[in-house]
C-alpha positions in Angstrom: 28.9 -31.9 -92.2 30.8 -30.1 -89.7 29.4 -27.8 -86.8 29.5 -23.8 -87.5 31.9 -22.1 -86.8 31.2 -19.5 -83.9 33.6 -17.3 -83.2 35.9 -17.2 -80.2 38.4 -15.6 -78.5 40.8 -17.4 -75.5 41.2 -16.1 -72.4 44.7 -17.2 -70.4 44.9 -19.5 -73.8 42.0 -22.3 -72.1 38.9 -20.4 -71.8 36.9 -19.7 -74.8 34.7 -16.7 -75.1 32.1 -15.9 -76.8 32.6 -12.6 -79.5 28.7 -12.9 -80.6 27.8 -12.5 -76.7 30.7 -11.6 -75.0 30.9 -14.0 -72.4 33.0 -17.1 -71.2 32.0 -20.4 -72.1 32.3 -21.4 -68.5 33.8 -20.3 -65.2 37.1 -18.4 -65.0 37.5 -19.7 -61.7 37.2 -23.8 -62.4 35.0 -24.6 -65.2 34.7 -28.5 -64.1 33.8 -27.3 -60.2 31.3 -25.2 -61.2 29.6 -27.9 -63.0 29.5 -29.9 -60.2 28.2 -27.6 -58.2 25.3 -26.1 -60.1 24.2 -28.4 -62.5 25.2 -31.8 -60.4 24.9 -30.8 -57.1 21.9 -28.4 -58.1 19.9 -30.8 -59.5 20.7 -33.6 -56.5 23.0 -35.9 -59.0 24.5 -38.5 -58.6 21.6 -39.8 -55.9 18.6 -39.0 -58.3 20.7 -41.4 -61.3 18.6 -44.1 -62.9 18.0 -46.2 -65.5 17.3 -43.9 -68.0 17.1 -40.8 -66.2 17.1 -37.9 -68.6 18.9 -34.6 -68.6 18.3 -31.6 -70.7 20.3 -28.8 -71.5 19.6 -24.9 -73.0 23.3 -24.0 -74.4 25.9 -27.2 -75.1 28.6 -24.8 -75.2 32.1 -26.9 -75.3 30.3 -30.2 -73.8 31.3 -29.6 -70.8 28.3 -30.5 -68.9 27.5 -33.6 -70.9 31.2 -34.9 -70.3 31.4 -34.2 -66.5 27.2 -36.0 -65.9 29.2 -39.2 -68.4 32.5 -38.9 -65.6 29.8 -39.5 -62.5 27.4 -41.5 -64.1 30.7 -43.7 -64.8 32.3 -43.2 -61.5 29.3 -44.6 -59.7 29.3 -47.3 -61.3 25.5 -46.6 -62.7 23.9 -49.0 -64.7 21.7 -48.5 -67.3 21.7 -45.6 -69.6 22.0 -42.1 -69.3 19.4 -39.7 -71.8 21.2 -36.3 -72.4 19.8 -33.7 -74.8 21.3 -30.6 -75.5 19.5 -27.4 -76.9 21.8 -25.2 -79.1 21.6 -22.4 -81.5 25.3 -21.8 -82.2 27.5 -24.6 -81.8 31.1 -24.2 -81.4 33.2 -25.8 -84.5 34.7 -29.1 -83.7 38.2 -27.9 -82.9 37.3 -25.3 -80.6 35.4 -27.6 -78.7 38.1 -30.4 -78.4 40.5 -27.8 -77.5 38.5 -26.3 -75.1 37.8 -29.9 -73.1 41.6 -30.3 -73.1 41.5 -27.5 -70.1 39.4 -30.7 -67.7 42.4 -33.4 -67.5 40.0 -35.1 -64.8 37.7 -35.6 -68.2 40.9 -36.8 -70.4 39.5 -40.1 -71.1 35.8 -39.3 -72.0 36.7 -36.5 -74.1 39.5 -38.5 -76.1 36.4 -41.0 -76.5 33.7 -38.7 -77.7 36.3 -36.5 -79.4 35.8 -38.3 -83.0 31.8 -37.8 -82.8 32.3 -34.1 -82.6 35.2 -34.0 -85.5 32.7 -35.9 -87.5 29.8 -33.8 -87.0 27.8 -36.1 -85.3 24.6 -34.7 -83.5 23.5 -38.1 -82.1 26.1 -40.5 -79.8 24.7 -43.8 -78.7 27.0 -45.8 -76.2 25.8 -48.5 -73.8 25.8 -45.9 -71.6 24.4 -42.7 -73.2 22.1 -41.8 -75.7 23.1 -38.4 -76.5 21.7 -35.7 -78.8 22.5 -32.8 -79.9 19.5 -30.5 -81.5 20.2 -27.3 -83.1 18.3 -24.1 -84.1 16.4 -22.1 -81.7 15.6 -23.6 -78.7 12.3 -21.4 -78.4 11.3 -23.6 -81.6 12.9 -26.7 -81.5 12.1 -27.8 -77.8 8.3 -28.2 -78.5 8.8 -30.9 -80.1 11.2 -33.3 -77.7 9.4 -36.1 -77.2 10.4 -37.6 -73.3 10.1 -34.8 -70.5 13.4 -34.4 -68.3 13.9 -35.8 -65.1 16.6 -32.9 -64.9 17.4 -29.3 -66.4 20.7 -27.7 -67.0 20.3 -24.0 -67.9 23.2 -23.2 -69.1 22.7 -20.5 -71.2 24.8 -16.8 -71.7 24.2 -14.2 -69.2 20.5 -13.3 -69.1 21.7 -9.9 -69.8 23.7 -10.7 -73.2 21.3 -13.7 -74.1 17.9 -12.8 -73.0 16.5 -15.3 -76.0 17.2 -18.3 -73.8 15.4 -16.5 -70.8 12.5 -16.0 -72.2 9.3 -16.3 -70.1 7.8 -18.5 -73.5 10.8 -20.5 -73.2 11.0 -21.4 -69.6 7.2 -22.4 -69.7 8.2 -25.0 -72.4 10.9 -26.2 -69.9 8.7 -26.4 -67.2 6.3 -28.6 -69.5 9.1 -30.9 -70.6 9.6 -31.5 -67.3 9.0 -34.6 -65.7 7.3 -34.8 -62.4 8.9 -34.3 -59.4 11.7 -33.4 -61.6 14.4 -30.4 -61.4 16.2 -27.3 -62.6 19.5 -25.4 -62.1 21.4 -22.7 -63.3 24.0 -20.5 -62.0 21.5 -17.4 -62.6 20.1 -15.9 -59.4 18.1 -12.8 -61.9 15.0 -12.1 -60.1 13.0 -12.2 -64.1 14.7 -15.6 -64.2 13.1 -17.3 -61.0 9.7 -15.2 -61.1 9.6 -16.4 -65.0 10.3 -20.0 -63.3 8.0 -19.7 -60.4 4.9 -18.7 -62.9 4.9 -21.4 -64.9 4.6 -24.1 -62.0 8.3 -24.7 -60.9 8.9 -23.8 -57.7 12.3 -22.0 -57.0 14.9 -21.4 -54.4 18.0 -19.3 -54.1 20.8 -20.9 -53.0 24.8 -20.0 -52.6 26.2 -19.9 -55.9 29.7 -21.0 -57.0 33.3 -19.0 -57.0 32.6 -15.0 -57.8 28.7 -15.5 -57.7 27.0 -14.7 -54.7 23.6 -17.1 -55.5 22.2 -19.3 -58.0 18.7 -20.9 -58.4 17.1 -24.0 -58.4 13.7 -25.6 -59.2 11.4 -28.3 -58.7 8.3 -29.5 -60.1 5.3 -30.8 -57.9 4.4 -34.6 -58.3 
């Protein structure tokens, strides 16, 4: 079966954005540099990489995130496996996502190679690299039950103002549970309800400079 189709609109024909909550799928500025600098950068990756280190992810989006962690895990030369799970409640139809990858040419190779999983409606990838999956439904539901905690959080979702589900206090003290010790957070949000939410349920935050047109961003850590 095929991913939903959400619906989309194209900004300057490479950016998709979102019509259910009105917002881009990633930045206008450079989608890929962003990445790197909050989710990578923010959650001190490549040097925290490990055999089996495990990232999790509110909001898959186009894949982005999961192609560009692949690209470094690959380009150091990691060994071992990366764990990558991605929490999503609408996922973008096949197409739209392929199309939308097509704007990272850095990422050419690893998207032409996961590019048949996501035509085929595939919510689990297994390579000798990555174990990937993909869970769908509401995050506030679904993430109870993920059975390893993360060595690393992407928080990735829509603006906290257009997509306050993924914010939720409730949600972001499951995150902070299915983290790992000693383990860590970013997102590109610097919302003061974000980071108190984040600070009260035992993940410690700090605001740092944020990429391109944002001003700050935020990142956590859990205590050993």
């Amino acid at each position: 079966m095929k991913l939903q189709t959400e619906p989309l609109d194209w900004r300057d024909g490479d950016v998709p954005v979102s019509r259910r909550f009105d917002d881009p799928y990633f930045s206008l500025d450079n989608g890929l540099a962003e990445t790197h600098h909050v989710f990578l950068a923010g959650n001190d990756l490549p040097a925290r990489f490990k055999d089996g280190f495990h990232i999790a992810e509110l909001g898959f989006g186009t894949g982005l995130n999961l192609l560009a962690t692949l690209d470094l895990w690959r380009s150091r030369k990691q060994s071992g496996t990366l764990h990558f799970t991605s929490f999503e409640a609408f996922p973008m139809q096949a197409d739209d996502m392929i199309r939308a990858q097509q704007a990272f040419p850095d990422l050419a190779s690893i998207a032409e190679e996961l590019a048949p999983f996501w035509a085929n409606g595939a919510k689990e990838i297994t390579l000798p690299d990555l174990k990937f999956a993909l869970i769908e439904g509401d995050a506030r539901i679904t993430l109870a039950s993920m059975p390893i905690p993360a060595d690393a959080w992407f928080l990735d979702g829509f603006s906290p103002a257009k997509n306050p589900e993924l914010w939720e206090p409730d949600l972001l003290s499951l995150v902070a549970q299915k983290t790992a010790p000693n383990g860590t957070a970013a997102t590109y949000t610097a919302a003061g309800h974000v980071r108190r939410a984040l600070d009260a349920v035992g993940l410690t935050t700090t605001r740092v400079p944020g990429f391109g047109r944002k001003r700050h961003m935020t990142i956590a850590r859990k205590a050993l």
